[in-house]
N, C-alpha and C positions, 0 to 999 in steps of 0.2 A: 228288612231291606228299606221299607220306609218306614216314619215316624212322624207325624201331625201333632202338634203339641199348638195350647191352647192358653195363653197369658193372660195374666189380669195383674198388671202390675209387674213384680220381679217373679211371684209364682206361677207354677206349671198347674191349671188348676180342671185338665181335660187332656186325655191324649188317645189318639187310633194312630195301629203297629198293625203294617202288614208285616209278614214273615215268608220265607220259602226254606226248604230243603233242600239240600245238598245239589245248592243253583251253582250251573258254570257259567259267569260273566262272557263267556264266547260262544257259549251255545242260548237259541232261542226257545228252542222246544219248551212244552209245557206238559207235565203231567198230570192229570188226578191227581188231587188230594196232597199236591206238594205247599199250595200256601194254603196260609191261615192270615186271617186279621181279629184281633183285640180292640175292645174300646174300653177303658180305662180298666186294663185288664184282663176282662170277661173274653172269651170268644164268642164272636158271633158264626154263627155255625149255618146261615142257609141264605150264604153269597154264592151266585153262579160263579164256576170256573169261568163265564167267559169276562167276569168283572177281574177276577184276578190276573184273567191273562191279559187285559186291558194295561190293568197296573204295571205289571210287567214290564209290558210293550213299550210303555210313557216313560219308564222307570230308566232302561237303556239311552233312551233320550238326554238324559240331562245326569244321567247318574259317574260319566266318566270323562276326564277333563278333554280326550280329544272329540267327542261329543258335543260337550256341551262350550267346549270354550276356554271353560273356567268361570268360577264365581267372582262375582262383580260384590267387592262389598262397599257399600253405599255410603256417604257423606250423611252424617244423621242432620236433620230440616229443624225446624223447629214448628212446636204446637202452632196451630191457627185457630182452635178455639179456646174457649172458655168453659170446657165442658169440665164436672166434677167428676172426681171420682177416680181408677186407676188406671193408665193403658193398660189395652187389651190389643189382642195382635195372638197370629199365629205364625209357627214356624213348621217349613219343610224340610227334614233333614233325610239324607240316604245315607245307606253304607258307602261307604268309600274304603278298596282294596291297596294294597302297597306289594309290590311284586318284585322279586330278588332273584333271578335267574329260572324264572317262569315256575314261581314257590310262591304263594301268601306270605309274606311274614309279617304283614301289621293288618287289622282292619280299626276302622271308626265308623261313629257314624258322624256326617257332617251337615250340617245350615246350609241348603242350596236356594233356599225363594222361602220369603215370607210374606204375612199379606196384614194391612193392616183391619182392626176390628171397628177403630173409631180414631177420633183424630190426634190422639194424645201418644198412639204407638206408634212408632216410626220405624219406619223399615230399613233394612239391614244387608239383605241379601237378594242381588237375581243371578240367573247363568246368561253369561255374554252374550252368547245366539239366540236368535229370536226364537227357532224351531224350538229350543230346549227350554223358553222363558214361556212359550205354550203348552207344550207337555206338563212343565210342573204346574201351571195352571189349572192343566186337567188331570193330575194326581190328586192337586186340595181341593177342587171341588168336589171330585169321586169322593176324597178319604172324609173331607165335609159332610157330604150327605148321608154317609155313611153311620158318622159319630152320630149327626142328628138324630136320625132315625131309632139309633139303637141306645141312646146317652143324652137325651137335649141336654143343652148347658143352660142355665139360667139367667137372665139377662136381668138385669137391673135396671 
């Protein structure tokens, strides 16, 4: 449902994936044991449900376009320094659902807020509303702390 992905340059070189089960977009309820989150594939296995329900929570915020608004894709800026080396930057992607007479018939997942690492990345993506430009705020910090804890990435 989400996905935190980690750049250095053009590659993907770190990611944390939350997941859920047999989630309905209209309902809230939360089960035991229905998500899980991975950091660069591994599961991490001893997050409270109530982080997942957090996720969740945030995740409805900005995860669908009467929600959120819609994704704002950004004018790319240009660099302000002179630092070496590759952008770095992350991206927040959700599932995004496609609906045909109250049927699924497409899913993705999509770019909804990224954040820059250092000054060379330039960013790409926010959701128009501010409500939902906070939530996903408070998805990548969560799924940040997250990765940190369980995955540091290496800094140069």
């Amino acid at each position: 449902m989400l996905n935190l992905k980690y750049y250095r340059g053009d590659d993907v070189v770190k990611e944390v994936n939350f997941y859920g089960t047999e989630i309905d977009p209209n309902v809230t309820s939360n089960e035991y044991g229905q998500f899980k989150m991975t950091v660069d594939g591994i599961e991490v296995e001893d997050l409270s449900d109530a982080t997942f329900w957090r996720l969740n929570k945030l995740r409805r915020s900005f995860s669908y376009d009467t929600f959120s608004q819609g994704i704002q894709k950004l004018e790319p800026g240009k660099a302000m320094c002179k630092l070496g080396g590759p952008a770095m930057g992350i991206t927040l992607e959700t599932r995004y659902l496609t609906y045909q007479n109250h049927r699924i018939v497409h899913d993705e997942m999509r770019p909804v807020y990224d954040r820059s690492l250092n000054c060379l990345y330039q960013r790409r993506y926010q959701p128009v509303n501010e409500n939902a430009r906070e939530a996903a705020r408070g998805v990548v910090e969560t799924l940040r702390t997250i990765g940190e804890m369980y995955s540091p990435i290496e800094q140069d």
